[in-house]
C-alpha positions in Angstrom: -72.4 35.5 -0.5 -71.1 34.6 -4.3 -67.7 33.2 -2.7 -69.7 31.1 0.1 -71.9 29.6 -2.7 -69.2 28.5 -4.7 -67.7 26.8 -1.8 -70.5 25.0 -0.2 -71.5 23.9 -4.0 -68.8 23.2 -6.1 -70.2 19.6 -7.5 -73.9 21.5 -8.4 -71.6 23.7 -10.3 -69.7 21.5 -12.5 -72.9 19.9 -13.1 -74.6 22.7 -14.3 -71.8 23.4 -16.5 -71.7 19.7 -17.7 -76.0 20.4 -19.1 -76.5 21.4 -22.6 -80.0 23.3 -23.5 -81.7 21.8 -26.2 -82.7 24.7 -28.8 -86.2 23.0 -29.5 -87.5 22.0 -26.3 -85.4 23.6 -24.0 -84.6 20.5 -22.4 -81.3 19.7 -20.9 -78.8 17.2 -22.6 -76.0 15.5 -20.2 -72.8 15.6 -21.6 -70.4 12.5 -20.2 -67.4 13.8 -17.9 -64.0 14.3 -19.9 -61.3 12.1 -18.1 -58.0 12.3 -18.9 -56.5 9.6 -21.3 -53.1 7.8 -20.4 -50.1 8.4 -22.4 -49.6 6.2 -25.6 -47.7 3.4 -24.7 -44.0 3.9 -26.8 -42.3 1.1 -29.0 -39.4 1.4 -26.7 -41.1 0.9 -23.5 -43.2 -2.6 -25.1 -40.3 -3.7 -27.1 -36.4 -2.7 -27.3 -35.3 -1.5 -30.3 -32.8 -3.5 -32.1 -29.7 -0.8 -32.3 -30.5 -1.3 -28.2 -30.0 -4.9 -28.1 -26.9 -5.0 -30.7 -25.4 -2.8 -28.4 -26.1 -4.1 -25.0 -24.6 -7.5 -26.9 -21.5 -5.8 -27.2 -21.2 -4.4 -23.9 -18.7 -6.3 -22.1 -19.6 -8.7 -19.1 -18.7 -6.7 -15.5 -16.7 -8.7 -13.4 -16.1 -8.4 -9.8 -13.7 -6.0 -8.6 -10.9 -7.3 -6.7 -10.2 -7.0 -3.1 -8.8 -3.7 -2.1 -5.5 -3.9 -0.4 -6.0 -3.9 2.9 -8.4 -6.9 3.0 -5.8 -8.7 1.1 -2.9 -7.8 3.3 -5.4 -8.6 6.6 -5.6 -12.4 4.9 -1.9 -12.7 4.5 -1.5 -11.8 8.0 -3.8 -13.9 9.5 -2.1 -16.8 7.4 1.2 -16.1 8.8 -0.7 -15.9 12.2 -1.9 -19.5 11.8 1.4 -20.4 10.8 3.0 -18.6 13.8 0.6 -20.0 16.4 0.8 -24.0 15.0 4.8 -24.4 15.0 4.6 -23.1 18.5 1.9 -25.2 19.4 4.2 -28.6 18.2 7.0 -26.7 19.4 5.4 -26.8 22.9 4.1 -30.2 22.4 7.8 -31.3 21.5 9.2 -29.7 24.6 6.8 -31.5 26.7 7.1 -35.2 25.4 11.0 -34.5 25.4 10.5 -33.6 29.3 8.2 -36.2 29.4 10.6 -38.9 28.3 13.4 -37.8 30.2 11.6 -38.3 33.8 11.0 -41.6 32.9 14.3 -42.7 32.2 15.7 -40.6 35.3 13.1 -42.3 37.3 13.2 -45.7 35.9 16.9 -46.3 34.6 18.6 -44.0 37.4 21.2 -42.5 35.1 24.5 -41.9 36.3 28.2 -40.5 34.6 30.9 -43.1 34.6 34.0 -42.4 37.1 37.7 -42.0 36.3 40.7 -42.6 38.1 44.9 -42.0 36.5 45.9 -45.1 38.1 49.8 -44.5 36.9 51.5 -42.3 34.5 55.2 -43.7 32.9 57.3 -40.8 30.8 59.2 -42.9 28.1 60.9 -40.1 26.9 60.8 -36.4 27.2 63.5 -34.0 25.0 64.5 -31.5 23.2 64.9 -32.1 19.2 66.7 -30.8 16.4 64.4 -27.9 15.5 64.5 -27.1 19.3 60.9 -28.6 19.6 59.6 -30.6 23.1 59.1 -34.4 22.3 57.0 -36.3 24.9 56.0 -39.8 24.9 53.9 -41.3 27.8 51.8 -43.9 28.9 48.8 -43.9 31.1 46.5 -46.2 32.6 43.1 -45.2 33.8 40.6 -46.9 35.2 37.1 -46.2 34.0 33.5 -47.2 36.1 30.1 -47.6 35.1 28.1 -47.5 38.3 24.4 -48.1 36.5 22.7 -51.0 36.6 20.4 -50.8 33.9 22.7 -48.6 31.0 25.6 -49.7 29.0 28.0 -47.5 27.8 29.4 -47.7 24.1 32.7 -45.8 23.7 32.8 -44.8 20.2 35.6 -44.3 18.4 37.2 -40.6 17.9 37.7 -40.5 21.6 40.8 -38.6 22.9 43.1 -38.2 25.6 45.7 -35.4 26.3 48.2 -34.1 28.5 48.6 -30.3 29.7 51.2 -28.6 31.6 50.1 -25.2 32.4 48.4 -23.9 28.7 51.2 -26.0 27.0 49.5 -29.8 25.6 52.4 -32.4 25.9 50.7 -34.8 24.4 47.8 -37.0 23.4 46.4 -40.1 22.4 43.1 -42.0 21.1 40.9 -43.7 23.5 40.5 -47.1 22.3 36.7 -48.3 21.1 35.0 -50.9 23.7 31.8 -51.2 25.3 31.2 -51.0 29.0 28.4 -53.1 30.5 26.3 -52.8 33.8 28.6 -51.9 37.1 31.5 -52.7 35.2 34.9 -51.7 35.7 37.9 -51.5 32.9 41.4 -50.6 32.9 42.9 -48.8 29.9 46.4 -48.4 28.7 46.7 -45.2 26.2 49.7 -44.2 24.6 50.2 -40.8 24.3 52.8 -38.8 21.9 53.4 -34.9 21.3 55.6 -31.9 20.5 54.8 -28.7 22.2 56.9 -25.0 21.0 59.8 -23.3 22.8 61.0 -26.7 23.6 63.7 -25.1 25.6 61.3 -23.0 28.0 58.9 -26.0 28.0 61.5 -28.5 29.4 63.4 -25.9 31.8 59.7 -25.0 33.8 59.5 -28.8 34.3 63.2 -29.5 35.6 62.1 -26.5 38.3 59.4 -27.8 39.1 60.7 -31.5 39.5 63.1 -30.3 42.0 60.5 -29.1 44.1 58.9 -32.7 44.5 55.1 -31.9 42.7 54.7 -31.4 38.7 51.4 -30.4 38.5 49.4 -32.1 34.9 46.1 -31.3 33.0 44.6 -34.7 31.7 41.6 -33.9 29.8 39.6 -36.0 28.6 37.3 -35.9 25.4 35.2 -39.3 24.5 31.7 -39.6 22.4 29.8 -42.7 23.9 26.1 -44.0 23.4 23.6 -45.2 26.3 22.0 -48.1 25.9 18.8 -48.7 27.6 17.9 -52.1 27.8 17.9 -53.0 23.6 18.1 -49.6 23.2 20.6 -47.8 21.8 20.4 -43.8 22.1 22.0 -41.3 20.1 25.7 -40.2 20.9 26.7 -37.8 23.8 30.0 -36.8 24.8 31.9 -37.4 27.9 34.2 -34.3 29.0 36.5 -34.3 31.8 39.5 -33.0 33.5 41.7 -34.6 35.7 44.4 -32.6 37.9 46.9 -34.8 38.6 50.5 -33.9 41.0 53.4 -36.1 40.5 56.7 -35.9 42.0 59.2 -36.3 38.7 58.7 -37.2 35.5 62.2 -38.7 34.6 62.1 -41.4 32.0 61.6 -45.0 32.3 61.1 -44.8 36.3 58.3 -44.8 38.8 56.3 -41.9 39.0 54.4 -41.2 42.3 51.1 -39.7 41.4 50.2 -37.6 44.7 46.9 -36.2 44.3 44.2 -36.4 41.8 40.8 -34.5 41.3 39.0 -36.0 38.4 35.4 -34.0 37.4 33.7 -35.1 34.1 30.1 -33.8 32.3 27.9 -34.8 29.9 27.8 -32.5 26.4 24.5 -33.3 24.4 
């Protein structure tokens, strides 16, 4: 019953224990309620102390820390990425306006290579010298067509001309500078001059071959040119060929019968 009272009334209890009898009367005095006071407030927590603010003066200023790494090796590779990905892209670009341009010339200019044709070969002479070398010394005439209508051809200089038997070169000559207008046609005379090794073995595989009535020849053919297009005048290009030529002799200072001749030529950019 004690422990139930002290429960139900806890409040009457620390009332009672708050009264004070008075020794005269024997009245009861009320004594106020004791509350707990808050901590002093410390000098450190109003006001830093000044060994406190000499030293967080001398405390050096953080930075920021650098990058790590990885981050700055990511950045570098996506730089080279960029890089990468825009020459590619003019690259591209290039290809395409090259393309481009070249259909419209095809389409609009109709570009075609220039025809060739050994129109006679003379042998002025054709021995055997002192240090047992082949001497040749010919003459050729070729005929040379430009079958556009729209593109001139310039024939620079540094053009050549040469003469094979077998793998053995004869001779050779320079192709002479001129420019070649629309659909025209020219005739060149080139003089051609050589010594070719083991004249002996060189001159004795011709003499067989004469006496079977057909020498076969290699004339090839090596000459940088420039197209002009309209007042244009494009960079140079060279024109390669080969011509396989059979003659029936080639004894000096006489007519020489050319019998057959396939010509083929390309363009070399």
């Amino acid at each position: 019953m004690g422990d139930l009272q002290q429960r139900v009334h806890p409040v009457l209890q620390m009332e009672a224990n708050n009264k004070k009898i008075s020794p005269a009367g024997g009245k009861t005095e009320h004594l106020p309620t004791q509350r707990p006071f808050p901590p002093p407030a410390t000098v450190e927590n109003k006001k830093a102390s000044p060994a406190r603010e000499k030293t967080q003066q001398l405390l050096p200023v953080q930075r920021p820390l650098p990058p790590p790494p990885l981050m700055v090796r990511n950045k570098k590779r996506n730089l080279c990425c960029r890089i990468f990905c825009w020459g590619l892209s003019l690259l591209i670009i290039g290809l395409i306006a090259l393309a481009v341009a070249i259909t419209v010339i095809y389409f609009v200019f109709h570009p075609k290579i220039p025809q060739y044709e050994v129109n006679s070969l003379r042998v002025s002479n054709l021995g055997i010298n002192l240090d047992l070398s082949l001497s040749a010394l010919f003459k050729v005439e070729i005929t040379a067509r430009n079958p556009n209508e729209k593109i001139g051809i310039y024939y620079e200089k540094g053009g050549r001309l040469q003469v094979w038997y077998t793998k053995t070169k004869l001779c050779e000559g320079p192709i002479p500078k001129f420019y070649q207008g629309h659909r025209n046609v020219t005739r060149l005379n080139v003089d051609l001059a050589g010594r070719a090794q083991f004249g002996n073995t060189v001159l004795s595989a011709l003499q067989q071959q004469q006496q079977t009535g057909r020498v076969p020849l290699d004339l090839k053919v090596d000459a940088p040119v420039s197209v002009k297009l309209g007042k244009l005048k494009l960079r140079k290009v060279r024109i390669l060929g080969n011509c396989k030529i059979v003659v029936d002799s080639l004894s000096t200072n006489n007519r020489i019968n050319i019998k057959a001749s396939d010509c083929k030529f390309r363009l070399k950019l």
